[in-house]
N, C-alpha and C positions, 0 to 999 in steps of 0.2 A: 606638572607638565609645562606650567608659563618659563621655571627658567630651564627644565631640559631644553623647551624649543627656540625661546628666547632670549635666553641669559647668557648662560655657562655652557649647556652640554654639545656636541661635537655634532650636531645638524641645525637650523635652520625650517622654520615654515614657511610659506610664503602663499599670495591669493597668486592660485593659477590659473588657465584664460576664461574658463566657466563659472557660475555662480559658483557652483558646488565644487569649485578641484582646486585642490591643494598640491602645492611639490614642495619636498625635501631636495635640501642642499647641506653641501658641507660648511660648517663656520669657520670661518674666518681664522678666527681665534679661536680656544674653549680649554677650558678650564682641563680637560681630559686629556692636551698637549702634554701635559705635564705633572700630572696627579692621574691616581687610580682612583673613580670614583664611580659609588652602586646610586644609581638611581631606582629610591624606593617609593614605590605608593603607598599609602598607608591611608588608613587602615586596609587591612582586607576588604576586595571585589571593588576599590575605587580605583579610578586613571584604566591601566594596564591588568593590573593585580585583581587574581583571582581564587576562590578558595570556599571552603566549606563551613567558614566560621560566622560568626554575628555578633559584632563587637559591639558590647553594652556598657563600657565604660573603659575609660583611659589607661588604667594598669594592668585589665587584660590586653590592651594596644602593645602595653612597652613589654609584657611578658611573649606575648606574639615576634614584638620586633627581636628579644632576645633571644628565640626561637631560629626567626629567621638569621641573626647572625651567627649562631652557632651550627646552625647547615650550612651556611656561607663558609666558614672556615672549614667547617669538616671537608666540605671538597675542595678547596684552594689553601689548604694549609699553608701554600707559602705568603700568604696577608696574614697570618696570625700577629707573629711579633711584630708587626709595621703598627708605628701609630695612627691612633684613629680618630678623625674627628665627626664630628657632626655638624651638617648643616643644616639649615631651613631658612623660610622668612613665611611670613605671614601667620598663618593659623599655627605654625610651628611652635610657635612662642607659647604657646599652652603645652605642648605632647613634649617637645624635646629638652626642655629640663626636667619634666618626669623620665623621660629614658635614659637621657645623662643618671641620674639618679637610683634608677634600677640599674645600669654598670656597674653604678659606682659600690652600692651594696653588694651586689653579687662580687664582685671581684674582693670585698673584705673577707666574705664569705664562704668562696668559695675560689680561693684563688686560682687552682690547676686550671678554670674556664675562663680567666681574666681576660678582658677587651682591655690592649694597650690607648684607653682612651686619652685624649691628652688636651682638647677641645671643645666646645660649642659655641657655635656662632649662629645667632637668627637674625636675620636682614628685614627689617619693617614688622617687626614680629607684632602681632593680634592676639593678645592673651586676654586683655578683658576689653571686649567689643563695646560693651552701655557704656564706659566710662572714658575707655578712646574717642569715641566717636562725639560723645558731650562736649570733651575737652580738646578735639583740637583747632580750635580756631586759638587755641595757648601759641602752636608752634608758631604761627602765622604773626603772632601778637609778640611773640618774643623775637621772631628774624626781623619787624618793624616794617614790614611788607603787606601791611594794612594799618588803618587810621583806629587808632584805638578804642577812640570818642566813641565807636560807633556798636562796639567790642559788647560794656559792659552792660 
């Protein structure tokens, strides 16, 4: 939801005049000016997305997501042949080289279902959280935008 509202996608949040009110606006800019893009929540019944499932580990996520792409195309069959990327950033950085990865099998495998993937790109991706979190005072220490001395 942080970059549909605030990044990329084609509205806008903003505080409106009450504690509690929120108004949508159009952006500016977005990313949706000029690419076709599905904003997905993931896993099932998070953000928007809702459903009957209970997802207990990660390769039933990308078998789910694989799911959902192939109802996707069933009724918009004209995005099949178009290439497809994937995006994410944050906790992304763990799921979406696993679903890159189940494409990529399945499309060996079964080519007639092939996703024309051709991409993945994750922006500040979070894949291993104790070990990011230990180590970044590295980036800080490596742009020299802190006193090292004080570092080790």
């Amino acid at each position: 939801m942080f970059g549909l509202f605030l990044e990329n996608g084609p509205l806008r949040i903003s505080k409106g005049p009450g504690d509690d009110d929120w108004m949508l606006s159009p952006a500016d800019k977005a990313w949706t000016d000029d690419y076709n893009i599905i904003f997905l929540d993931q896993p099932v019944n998070t953000g928007f997305s809702y459903g009957d499932t209970s997802l207990t580990d990660m390769d039933t996520g990308a078998v789910e997501f694989l799911s959902f792409l192939d109802q996707f195309f069933a009724m918009y069959p004209e995005f099949k042949e178009r290439d497809f990327h994937l995006t994410g950033e944050s906790y992304a950085g763990k799921y979406l080289p696993l679903f890159a990865f189940h494409i990529l099998e399945r499309n060996k495998h079964q080519p007639e279902l092939e996703i024309k993937l051709k991409s993945t790109q994750i922006g500040d991706p979070f894949p291993s959280p104790a070990i990011q979190r230990q180590n970044m005072y590295l980036v800080a220490k490596g742009l020299n935008t802190v006193d090292d001395n004080n570092l080790d």
